[in-house]
VMD Tcl script that builds the backbone (N, CA, C; Angstrom):
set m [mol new atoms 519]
animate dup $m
set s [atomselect $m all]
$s set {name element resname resid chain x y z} {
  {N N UNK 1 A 65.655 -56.974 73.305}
  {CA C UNK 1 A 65.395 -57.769 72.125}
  {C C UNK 1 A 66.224 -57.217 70.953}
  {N N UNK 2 A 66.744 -58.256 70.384}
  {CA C UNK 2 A 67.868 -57.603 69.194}
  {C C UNK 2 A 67.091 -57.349 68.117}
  {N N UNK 3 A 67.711 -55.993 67.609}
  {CA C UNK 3 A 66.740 -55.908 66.010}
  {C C UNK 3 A 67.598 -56.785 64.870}
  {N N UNK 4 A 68.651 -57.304 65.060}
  {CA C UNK 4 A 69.615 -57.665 64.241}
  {C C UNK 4 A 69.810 -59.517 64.487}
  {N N UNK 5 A 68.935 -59.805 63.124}
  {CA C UNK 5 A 69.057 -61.452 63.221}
  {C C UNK 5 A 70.877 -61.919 61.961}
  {N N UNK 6 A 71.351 -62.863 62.547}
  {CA C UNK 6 A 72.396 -63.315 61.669}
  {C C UNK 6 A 71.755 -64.595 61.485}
  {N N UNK 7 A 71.273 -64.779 60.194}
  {CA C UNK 7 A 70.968 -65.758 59.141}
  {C C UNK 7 A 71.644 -66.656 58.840}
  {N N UNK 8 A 72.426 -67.843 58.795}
  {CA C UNK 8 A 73.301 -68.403 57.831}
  {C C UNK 8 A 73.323 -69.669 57.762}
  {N N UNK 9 A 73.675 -70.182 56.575}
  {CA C UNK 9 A 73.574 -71.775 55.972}
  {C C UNK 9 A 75.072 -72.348 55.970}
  {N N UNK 10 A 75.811 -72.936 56.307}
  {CA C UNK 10 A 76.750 -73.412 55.994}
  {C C UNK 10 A 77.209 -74.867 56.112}
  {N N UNK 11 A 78.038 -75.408 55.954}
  {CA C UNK 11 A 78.138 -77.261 55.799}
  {C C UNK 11 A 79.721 -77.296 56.100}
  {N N UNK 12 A 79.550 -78.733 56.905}
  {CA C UNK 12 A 80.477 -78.982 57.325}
  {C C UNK 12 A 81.045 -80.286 56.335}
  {N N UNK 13 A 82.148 -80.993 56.479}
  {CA C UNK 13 A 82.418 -82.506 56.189}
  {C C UNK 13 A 83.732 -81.584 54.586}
  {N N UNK 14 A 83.176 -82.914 54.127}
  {CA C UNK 14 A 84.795 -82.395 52.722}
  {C C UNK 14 A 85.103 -81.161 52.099}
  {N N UNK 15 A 85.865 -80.435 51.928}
  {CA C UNK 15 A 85.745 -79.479 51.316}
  {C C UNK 15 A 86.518 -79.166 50.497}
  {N N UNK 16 A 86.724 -78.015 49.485}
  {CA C UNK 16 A 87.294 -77.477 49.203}
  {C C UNK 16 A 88.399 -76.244 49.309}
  {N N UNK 17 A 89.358 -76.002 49.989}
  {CA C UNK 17 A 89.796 -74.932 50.791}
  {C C UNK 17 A 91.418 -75.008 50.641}
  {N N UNK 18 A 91.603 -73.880 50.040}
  {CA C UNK 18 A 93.147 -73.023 49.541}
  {C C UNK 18 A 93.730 -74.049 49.014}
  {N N UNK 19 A 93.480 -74.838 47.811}
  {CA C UNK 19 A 93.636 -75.781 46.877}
  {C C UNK 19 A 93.577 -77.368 47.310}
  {N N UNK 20 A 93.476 -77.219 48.744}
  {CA C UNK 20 A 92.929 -78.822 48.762}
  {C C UNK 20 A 91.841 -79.434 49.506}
  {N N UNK 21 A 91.850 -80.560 49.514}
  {CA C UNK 21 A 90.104 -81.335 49.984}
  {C C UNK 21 A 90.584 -81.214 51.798}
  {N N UNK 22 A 90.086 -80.923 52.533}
  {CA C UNK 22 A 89.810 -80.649 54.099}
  {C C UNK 22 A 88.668 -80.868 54.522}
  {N N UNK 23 A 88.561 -81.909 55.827}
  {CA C UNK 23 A 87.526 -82.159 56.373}
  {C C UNK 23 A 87.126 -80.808 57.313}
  {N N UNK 24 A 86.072 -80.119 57.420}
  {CA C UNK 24 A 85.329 -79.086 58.062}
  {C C UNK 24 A 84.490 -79.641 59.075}
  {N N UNK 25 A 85.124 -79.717 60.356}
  {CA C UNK 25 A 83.810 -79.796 61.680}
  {C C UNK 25 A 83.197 -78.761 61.422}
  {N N UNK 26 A 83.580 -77.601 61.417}
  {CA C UNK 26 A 82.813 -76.261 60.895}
  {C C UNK 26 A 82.882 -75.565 59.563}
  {N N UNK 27 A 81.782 -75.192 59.246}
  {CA C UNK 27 A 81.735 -74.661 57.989}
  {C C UNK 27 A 82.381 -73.118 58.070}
  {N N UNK 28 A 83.088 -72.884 57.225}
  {CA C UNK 28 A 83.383 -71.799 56.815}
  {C C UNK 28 A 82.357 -70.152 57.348}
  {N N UNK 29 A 81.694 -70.423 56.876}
  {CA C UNK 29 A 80.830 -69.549 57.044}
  {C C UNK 29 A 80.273 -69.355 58.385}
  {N N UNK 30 A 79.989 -70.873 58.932}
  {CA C UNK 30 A 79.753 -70.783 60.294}
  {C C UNK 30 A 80.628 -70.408 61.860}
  {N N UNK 31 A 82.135 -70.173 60.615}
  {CA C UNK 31 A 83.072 -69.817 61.816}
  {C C UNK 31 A 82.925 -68.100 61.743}
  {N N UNK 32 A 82.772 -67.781 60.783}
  {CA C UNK 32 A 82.595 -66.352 60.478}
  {C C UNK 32 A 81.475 -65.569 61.053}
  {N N UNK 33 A 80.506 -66.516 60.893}
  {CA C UNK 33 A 79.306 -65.932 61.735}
  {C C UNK 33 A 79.861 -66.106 63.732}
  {N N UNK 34 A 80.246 -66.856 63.796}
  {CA C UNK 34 A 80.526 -67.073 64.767}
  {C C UNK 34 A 81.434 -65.625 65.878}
  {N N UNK 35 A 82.224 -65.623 64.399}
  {CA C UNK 35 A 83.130 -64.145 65.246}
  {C C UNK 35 A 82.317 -63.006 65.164}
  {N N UNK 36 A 81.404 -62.858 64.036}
  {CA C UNK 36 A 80.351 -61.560 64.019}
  {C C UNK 36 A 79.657 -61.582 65.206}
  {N N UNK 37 A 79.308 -63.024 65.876}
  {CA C UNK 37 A 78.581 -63.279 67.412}
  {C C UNK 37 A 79.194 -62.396 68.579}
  {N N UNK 38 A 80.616 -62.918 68.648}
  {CA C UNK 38 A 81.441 -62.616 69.191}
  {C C UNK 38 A 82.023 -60.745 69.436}
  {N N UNK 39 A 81.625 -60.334 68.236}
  {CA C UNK 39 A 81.503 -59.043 68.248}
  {C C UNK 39 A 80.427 -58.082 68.592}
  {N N UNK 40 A 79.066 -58.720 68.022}
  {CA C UNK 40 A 78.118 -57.694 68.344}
  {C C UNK 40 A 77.044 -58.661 68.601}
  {N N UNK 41 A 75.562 -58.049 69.756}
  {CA C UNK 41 A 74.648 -58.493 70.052}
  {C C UNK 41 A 73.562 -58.607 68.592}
  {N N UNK 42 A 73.368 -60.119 68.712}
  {CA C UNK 42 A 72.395 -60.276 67.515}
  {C C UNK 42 A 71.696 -61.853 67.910}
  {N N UNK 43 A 70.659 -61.816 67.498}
  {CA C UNK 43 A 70.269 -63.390 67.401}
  {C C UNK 43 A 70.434 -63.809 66.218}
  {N N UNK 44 A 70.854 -65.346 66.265}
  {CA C UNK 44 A 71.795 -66.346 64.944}
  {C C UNK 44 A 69.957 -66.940 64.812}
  {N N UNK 45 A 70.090 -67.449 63.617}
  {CA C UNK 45 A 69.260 -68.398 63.213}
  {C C UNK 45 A 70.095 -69.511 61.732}
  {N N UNK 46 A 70.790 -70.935 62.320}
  {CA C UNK 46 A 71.350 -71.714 61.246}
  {C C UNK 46 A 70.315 -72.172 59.915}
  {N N UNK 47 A 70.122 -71.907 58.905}
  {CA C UNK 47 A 69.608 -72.444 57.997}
  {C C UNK 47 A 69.804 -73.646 57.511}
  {N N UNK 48 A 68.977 -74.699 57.906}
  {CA C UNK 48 A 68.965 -76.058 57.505}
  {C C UNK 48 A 67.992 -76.978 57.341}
  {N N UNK 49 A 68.526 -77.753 56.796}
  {CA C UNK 49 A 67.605 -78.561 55.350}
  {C C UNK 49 A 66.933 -79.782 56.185}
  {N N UNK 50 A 65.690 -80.486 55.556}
  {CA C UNK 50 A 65.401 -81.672 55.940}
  {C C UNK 50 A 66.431 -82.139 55.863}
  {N N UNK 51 A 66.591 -82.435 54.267}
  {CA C UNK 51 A 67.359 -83.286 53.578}
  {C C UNK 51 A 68.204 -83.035 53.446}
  {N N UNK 52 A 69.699 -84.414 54.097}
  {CA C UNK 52 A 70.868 -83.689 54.169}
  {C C UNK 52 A 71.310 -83.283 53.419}
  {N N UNK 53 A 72.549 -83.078 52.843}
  {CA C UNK 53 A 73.766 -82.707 51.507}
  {C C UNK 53 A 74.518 -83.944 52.086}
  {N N UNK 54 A 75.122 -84.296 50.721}
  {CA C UNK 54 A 76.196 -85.548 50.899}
  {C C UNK 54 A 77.313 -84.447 51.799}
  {N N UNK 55 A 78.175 -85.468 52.406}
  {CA C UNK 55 A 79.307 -84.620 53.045}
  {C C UNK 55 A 81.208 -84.927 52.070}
  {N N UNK 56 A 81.067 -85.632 51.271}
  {CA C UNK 56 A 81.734 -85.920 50.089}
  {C C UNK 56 A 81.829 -84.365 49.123}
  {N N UNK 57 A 82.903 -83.784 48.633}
  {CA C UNK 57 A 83.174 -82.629 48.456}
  {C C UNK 57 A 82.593 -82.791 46.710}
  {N N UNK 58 A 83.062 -83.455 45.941}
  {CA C UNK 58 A 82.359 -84.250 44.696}
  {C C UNK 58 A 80.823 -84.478 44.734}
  {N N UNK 59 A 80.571 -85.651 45.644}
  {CA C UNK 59 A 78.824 -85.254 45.627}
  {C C UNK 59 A 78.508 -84.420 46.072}
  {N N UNK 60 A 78.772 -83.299 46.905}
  {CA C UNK 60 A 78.044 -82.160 47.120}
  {C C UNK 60 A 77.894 -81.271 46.266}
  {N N UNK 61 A 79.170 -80.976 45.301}
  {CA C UNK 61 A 79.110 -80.289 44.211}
  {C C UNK 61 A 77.837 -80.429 43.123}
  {N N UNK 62 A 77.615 -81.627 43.224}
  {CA C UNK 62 A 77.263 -82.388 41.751}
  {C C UNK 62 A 75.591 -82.196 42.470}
  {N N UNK 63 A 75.464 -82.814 43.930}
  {CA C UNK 63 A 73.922 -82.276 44.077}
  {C C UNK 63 A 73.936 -80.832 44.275}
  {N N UNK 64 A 74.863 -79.984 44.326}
  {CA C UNK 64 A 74.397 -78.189 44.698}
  {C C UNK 64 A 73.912 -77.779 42.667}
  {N N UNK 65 A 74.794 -78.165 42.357}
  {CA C UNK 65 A 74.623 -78.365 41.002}
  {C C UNK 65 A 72.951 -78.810 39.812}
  {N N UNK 66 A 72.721 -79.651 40.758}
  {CA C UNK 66 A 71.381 -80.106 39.445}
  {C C UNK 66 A 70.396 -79.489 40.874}
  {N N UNK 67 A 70.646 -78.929 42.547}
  {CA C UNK 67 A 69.520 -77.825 42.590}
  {C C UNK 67 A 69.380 -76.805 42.078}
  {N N UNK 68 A 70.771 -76.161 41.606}
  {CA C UNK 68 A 70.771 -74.708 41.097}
  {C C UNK 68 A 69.788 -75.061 39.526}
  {N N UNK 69 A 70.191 -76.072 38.865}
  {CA C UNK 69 A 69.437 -76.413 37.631}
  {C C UNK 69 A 68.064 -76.594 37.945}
  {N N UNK 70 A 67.851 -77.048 39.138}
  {CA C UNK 70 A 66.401 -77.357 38.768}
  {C C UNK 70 A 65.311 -76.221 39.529}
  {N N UNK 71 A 66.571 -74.776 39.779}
  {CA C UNK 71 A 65.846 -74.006 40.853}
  {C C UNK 71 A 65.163 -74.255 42.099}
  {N N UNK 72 A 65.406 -75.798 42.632}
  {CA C UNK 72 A 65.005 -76.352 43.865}
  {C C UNK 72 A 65.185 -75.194 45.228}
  {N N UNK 73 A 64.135 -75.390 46.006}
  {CA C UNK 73 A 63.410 -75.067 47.066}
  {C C UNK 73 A 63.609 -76.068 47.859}
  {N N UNK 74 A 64.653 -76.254 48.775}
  {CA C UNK 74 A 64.417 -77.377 49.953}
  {C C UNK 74 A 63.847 -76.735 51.217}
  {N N UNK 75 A 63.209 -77.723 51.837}
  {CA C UNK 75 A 62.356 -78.067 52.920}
  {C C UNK 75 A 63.400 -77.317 53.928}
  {N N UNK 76 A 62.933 -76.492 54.668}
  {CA C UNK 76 A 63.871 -76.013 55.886}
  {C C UNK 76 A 63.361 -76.926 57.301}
  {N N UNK 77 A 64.478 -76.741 58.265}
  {CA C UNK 77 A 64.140 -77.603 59.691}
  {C C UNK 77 A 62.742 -76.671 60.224}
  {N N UNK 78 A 63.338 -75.573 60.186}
  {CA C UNK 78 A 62.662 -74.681 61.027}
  {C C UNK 78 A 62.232 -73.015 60.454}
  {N N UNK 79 A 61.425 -72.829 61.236}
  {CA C UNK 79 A 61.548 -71.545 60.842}
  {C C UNK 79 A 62.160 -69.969 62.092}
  {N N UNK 80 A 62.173 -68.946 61.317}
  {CA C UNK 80 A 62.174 -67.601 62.582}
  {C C UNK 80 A 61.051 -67.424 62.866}
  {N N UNK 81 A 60.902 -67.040 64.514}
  {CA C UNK 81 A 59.885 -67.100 65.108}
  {C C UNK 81 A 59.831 -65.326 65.001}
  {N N UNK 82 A 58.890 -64.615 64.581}
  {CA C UNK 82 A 58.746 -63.137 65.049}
  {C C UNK 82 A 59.942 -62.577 63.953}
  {N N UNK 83 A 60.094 -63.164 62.890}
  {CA C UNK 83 A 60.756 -61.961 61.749}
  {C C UNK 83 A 60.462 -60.729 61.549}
  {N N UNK 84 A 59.714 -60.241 62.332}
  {CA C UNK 84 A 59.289 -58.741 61.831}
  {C C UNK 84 A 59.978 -57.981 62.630}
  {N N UNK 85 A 60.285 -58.468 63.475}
  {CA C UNK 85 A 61.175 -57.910 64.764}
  {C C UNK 85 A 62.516 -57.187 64.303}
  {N N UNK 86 A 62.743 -57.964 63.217}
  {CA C UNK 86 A 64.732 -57.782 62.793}
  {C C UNK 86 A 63.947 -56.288 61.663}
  {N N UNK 87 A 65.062 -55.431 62.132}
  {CA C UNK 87 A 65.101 -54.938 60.983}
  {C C UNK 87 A 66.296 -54.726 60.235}
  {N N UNK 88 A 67.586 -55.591 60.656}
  {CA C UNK 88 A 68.984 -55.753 59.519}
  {C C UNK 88 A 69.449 -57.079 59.592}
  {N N UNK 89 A 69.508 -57.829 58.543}
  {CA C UNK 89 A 69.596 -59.591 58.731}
  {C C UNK 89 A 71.358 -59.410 58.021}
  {N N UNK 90 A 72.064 -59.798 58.778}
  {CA C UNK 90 A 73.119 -59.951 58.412}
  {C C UNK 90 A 73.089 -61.738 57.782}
  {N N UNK 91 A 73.159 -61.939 56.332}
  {CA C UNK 91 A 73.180 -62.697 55.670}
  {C C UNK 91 A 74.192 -63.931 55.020}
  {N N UNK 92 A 75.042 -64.627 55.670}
  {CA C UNK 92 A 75.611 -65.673 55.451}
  {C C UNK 92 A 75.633 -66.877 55.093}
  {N N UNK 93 A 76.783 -67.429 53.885}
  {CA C UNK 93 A 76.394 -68.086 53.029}
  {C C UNK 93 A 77.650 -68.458 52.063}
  {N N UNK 94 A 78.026 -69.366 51.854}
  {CA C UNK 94 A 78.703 -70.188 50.791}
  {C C UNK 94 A 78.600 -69.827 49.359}
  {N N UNK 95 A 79.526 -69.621 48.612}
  {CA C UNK 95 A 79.313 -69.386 46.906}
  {C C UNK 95 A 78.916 -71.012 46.636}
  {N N UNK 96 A 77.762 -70.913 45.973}
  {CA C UNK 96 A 78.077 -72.749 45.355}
  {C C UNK 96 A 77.362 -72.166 43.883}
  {N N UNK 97 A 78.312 -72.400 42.958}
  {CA C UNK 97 A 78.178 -72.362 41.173}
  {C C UNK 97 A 77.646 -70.762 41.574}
  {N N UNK 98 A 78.773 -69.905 41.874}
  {CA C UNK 98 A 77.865 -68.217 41.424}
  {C C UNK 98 A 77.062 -67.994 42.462}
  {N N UNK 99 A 76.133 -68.673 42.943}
  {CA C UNK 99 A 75.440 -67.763 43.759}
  {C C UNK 99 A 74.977 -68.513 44.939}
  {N N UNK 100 A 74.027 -68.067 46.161}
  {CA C UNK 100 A 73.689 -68.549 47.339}
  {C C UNK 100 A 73.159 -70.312 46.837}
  {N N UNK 101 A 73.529 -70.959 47.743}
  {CA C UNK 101 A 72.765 -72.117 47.784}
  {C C UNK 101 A 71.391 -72.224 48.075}
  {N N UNK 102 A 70.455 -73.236 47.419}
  {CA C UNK 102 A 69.349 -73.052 47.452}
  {C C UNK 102 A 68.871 -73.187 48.427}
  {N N UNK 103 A 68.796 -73.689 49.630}
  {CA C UNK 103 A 68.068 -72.958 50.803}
  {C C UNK 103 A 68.313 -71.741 51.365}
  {N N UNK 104 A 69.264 -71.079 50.793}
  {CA C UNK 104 A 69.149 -69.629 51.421}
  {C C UNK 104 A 67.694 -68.707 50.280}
  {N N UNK 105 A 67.693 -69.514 49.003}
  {CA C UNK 105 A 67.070 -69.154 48.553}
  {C C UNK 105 A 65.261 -69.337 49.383}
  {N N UNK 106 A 65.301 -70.540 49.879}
  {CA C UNK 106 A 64.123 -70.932 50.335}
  {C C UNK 106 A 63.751 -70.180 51.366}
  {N N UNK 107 A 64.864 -69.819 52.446}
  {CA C UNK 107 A 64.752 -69.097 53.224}
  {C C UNK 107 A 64.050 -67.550 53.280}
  {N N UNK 108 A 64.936 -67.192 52.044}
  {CA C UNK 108 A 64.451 -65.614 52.005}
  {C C UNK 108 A 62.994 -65.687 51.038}
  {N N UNK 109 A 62.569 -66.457 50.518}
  {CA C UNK 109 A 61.357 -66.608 49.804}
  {C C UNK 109 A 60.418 -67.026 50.939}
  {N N UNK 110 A 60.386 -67.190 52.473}
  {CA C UNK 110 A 59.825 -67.672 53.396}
  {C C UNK 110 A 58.922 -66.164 53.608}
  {N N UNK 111 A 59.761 -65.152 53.758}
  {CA C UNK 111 A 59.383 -64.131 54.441}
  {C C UNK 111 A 59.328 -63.002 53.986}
  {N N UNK 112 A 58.884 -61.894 54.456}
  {CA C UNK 112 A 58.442 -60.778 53.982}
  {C C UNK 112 A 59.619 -59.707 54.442}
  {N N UNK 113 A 60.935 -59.199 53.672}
  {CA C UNK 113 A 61.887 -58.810 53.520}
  {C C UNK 113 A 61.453 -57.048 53.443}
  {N N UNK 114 A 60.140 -56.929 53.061}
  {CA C UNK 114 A 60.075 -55.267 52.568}
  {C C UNK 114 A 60.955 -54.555 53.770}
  {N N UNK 115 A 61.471 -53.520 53.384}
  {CA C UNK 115 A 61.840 -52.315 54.425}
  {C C UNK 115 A 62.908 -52.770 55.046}
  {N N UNK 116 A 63.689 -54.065 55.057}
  {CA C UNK 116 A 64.407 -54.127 55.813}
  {C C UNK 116 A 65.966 -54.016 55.079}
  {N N UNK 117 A 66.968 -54.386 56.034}
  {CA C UNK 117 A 68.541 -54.158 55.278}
  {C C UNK 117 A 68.954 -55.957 55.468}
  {N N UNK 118 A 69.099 -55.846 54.185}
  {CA C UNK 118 A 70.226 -57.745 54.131}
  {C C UNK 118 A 71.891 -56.959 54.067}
  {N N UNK 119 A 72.714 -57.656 54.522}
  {CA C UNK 119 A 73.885 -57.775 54.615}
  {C C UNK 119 A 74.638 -58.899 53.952}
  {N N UNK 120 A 74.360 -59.406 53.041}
  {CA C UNK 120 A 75.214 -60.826 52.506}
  {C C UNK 120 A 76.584 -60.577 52.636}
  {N N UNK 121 A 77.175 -61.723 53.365}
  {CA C UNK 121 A 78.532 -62.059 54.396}
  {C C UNK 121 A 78.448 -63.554 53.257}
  {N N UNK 122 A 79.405 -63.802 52.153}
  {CA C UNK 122 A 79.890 -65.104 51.507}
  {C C UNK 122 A 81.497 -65.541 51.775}
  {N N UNK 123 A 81.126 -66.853 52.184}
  {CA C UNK 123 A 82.494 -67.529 51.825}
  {C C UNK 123 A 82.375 -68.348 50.650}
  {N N UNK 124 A 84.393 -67.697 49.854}
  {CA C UNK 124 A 84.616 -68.788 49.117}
  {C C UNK 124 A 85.646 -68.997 48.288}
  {N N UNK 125 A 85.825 -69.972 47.594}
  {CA C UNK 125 A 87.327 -70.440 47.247}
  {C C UNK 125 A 87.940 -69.352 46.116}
  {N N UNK 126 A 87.422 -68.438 45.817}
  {CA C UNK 126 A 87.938 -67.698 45.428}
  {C C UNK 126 A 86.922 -67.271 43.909}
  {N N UNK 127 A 85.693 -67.015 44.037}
  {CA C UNK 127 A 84.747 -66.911 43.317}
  {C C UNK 127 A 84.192 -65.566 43.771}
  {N N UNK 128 A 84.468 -64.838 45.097}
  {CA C UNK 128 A 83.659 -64.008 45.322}
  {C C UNK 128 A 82.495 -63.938 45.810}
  {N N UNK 129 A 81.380 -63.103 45.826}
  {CA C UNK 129 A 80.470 -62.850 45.607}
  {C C UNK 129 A 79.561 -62.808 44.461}
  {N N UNK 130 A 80.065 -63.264 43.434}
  {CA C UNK 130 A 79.446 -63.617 42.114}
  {C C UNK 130 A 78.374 -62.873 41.486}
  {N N UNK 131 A 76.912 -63.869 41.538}
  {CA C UNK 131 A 76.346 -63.251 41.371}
  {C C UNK 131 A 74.707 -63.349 42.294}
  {N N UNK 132 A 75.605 -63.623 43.572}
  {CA C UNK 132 A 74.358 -63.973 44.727}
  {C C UNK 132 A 73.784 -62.160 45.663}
  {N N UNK 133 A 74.778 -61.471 45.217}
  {CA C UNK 133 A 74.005 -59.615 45.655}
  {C C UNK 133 A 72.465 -59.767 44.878}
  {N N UNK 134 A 73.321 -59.634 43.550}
  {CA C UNK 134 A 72.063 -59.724 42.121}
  {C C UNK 134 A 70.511 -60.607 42.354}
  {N N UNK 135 A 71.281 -61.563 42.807}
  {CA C UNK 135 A 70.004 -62.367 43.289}
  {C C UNK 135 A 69.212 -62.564 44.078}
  {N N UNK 136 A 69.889 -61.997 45.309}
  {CA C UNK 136 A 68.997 -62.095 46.355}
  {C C UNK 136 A 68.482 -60.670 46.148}
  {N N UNK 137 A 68.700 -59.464 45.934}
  {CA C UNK 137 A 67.955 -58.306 44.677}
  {C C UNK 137 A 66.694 -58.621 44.308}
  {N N UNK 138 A 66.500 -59.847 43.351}
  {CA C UNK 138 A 65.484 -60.081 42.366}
  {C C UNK 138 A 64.948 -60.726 43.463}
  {N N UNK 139 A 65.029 -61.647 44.420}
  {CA C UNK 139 A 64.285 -62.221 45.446}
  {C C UNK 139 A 63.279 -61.619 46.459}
  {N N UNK 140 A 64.036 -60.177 46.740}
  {CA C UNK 140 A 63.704 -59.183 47.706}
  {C C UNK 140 A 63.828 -58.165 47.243}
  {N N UNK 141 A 63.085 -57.790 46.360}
  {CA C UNK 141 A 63.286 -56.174 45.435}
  {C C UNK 141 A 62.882 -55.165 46.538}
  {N N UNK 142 A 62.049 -55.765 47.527}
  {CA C UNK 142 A 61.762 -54.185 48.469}
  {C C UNK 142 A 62.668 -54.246 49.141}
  {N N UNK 143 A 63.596 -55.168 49.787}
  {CA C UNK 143 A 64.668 -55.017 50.778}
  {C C UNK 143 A 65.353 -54.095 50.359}
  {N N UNK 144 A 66.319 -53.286 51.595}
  {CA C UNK 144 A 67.488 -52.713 51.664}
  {C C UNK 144 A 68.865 -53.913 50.715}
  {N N UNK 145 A 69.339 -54.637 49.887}
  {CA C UNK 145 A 70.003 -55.294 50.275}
  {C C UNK 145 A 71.689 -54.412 49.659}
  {N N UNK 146 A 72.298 -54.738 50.679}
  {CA C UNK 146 A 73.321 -53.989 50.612}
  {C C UNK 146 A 74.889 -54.814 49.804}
  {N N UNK 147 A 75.955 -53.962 49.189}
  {CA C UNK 147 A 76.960 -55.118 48.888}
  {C C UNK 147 A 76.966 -55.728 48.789}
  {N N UNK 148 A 77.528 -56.336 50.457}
  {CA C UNK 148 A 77.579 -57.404 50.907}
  {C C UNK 148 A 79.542 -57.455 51.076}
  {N N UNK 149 A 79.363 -58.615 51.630}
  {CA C UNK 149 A 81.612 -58.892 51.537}
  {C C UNK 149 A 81.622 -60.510 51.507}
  {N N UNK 150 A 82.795 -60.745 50.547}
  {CA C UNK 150 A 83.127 -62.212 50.503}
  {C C UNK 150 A 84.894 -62.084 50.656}
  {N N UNK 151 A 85.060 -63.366 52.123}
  {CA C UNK 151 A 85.747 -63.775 52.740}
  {C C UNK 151 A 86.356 -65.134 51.592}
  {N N UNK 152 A 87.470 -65.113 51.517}
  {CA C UNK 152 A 88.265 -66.204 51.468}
  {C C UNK 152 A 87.882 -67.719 52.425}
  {N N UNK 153 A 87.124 -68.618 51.763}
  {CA C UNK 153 A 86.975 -69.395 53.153}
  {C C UNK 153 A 88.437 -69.681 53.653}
  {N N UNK 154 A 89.682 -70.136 52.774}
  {CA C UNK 154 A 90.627 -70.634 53.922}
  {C C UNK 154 A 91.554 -69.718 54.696}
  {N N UNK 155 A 91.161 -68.400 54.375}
  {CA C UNK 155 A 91.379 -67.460 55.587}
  {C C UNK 155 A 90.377 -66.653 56.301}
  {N N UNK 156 A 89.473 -67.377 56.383}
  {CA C UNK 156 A 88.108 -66.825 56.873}
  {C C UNK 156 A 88.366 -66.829 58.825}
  {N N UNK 157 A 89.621 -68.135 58.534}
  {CA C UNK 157 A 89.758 -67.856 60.711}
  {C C UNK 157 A 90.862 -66.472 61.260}
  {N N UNK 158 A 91.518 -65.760 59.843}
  {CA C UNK 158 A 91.647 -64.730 60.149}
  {C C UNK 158 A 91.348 -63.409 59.659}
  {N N UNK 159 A 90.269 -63.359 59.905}
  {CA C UNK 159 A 89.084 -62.466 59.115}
  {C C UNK 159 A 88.288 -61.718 59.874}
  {N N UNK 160 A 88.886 -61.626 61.302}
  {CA C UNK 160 A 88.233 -60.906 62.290}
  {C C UNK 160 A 88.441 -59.186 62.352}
  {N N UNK 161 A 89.004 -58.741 61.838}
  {CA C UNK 161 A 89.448 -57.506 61.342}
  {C C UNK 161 A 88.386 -56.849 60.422}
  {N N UNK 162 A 88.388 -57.563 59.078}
  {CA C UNK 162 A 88.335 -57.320 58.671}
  {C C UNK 162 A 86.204 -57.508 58.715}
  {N N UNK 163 A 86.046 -58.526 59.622}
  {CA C UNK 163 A 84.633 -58.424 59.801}
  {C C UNK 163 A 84.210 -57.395 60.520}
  {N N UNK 164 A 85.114 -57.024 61.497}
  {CA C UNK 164 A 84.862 -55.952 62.538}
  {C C UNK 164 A 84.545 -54.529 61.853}
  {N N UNK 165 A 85.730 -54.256 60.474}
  {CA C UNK 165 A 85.852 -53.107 60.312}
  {C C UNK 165 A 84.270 -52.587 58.917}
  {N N UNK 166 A 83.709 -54.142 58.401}
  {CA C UNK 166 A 83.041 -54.463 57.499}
  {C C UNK 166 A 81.613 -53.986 59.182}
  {N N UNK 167 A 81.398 -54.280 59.978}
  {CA C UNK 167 A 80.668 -54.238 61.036}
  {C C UNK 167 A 79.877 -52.508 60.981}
  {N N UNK 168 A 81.300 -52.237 61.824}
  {CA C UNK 168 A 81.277 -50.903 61.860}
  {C C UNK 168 A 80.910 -49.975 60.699}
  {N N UNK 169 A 81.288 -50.563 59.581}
  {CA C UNK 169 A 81.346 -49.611 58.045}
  {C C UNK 169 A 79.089 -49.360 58.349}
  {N N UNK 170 A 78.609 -50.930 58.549}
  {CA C UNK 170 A 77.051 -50.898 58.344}
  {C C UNK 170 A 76.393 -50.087 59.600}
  {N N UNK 171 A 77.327 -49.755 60.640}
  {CA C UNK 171 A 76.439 -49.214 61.928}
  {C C UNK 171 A 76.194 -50.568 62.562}
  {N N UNK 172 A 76.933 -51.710 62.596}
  {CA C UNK 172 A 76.421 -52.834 63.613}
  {C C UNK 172 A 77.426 -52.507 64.733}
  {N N UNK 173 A 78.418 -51.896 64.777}
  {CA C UNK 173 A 79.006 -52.002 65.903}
  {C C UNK 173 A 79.443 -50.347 66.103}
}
mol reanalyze $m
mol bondsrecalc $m
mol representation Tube
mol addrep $m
């Protein structure tokens, strides 16, 4: 049984990526998690919403936008079965306006984080990590939460290096 769950929210359809609009079968983030799979034993859990997100790069903005304003909480599909089990959640996730999108927020407000280590893993157009460490901090003040690293999404498909060596730095590999 793995102690190590990989968490992550990401969206596919229009995007934004190394200055122009690109359709995404896969999200950014979800290719990244994907190679962290690929590297080390962990169970994934995708974070997702009832309610979709437009897939239009404009309306998605504009609804990530008035959730961050209205501090919205969306409805998740599902939940983790046996969270107590993990004790290092490697944390993945999209910059949208500064910080995690609001169901990652919903997510980590689901559960009881004390004692454990977050890893926040962000993609993004060149914003960084902003100010989603800080926040998921104030979310989970007893967690471990660590750094974290933000990937370039439009070189996030060659980012395997540098996830590996980001891996190893935490003791995952």
């Amino acid at each position: 049984m793995s102690q190590t769950l990989i968490a992550f929210f990401s969206m596919t359809g229009e995007s934004y990526v190394s200055g122009k609009l690109i359709n995404l079968e896969k999200g950014n983030t979800h290719v990244a998690v994907d190679m962290i799979g690929e590297m080390m034993e962990a169970d994934q859990f995708q974070i997702k919403t009832v309610q979709e997100y437009p897939k239009g790069h404009m309306p998605l903005i504009n609804y990530a936008k008035e959730e961050l304003n209205h501090q919205a909480r969306p409805k998740l599909t599902r939940e983790v079965i046996n969270m107590e089990q993990y004790d290092t959640i490697v944390l993945g996730y999209p910059n949208w306006w500064g910080t995690c999108p609001m169901p990652v927020f919903t997510f980590l407000e689901s559960y009881d984080f004390a004692g454990k280590r977050i890893l926040p893993l962000c993609t993004h157009e060149g914003s960084g990590l902003s100010n989603s460490v800080a926040d998921i901090r104030k979310i989970c003040p007893q967690a471990n939460v660590q750094n974290g690293l933000a990937i370039v999404g439009g070189q996030v498909k060659e980012s395997q290096a540098i996830l590996k060596e980001w891996l190893k730095t935490n003791q995952l590999l």
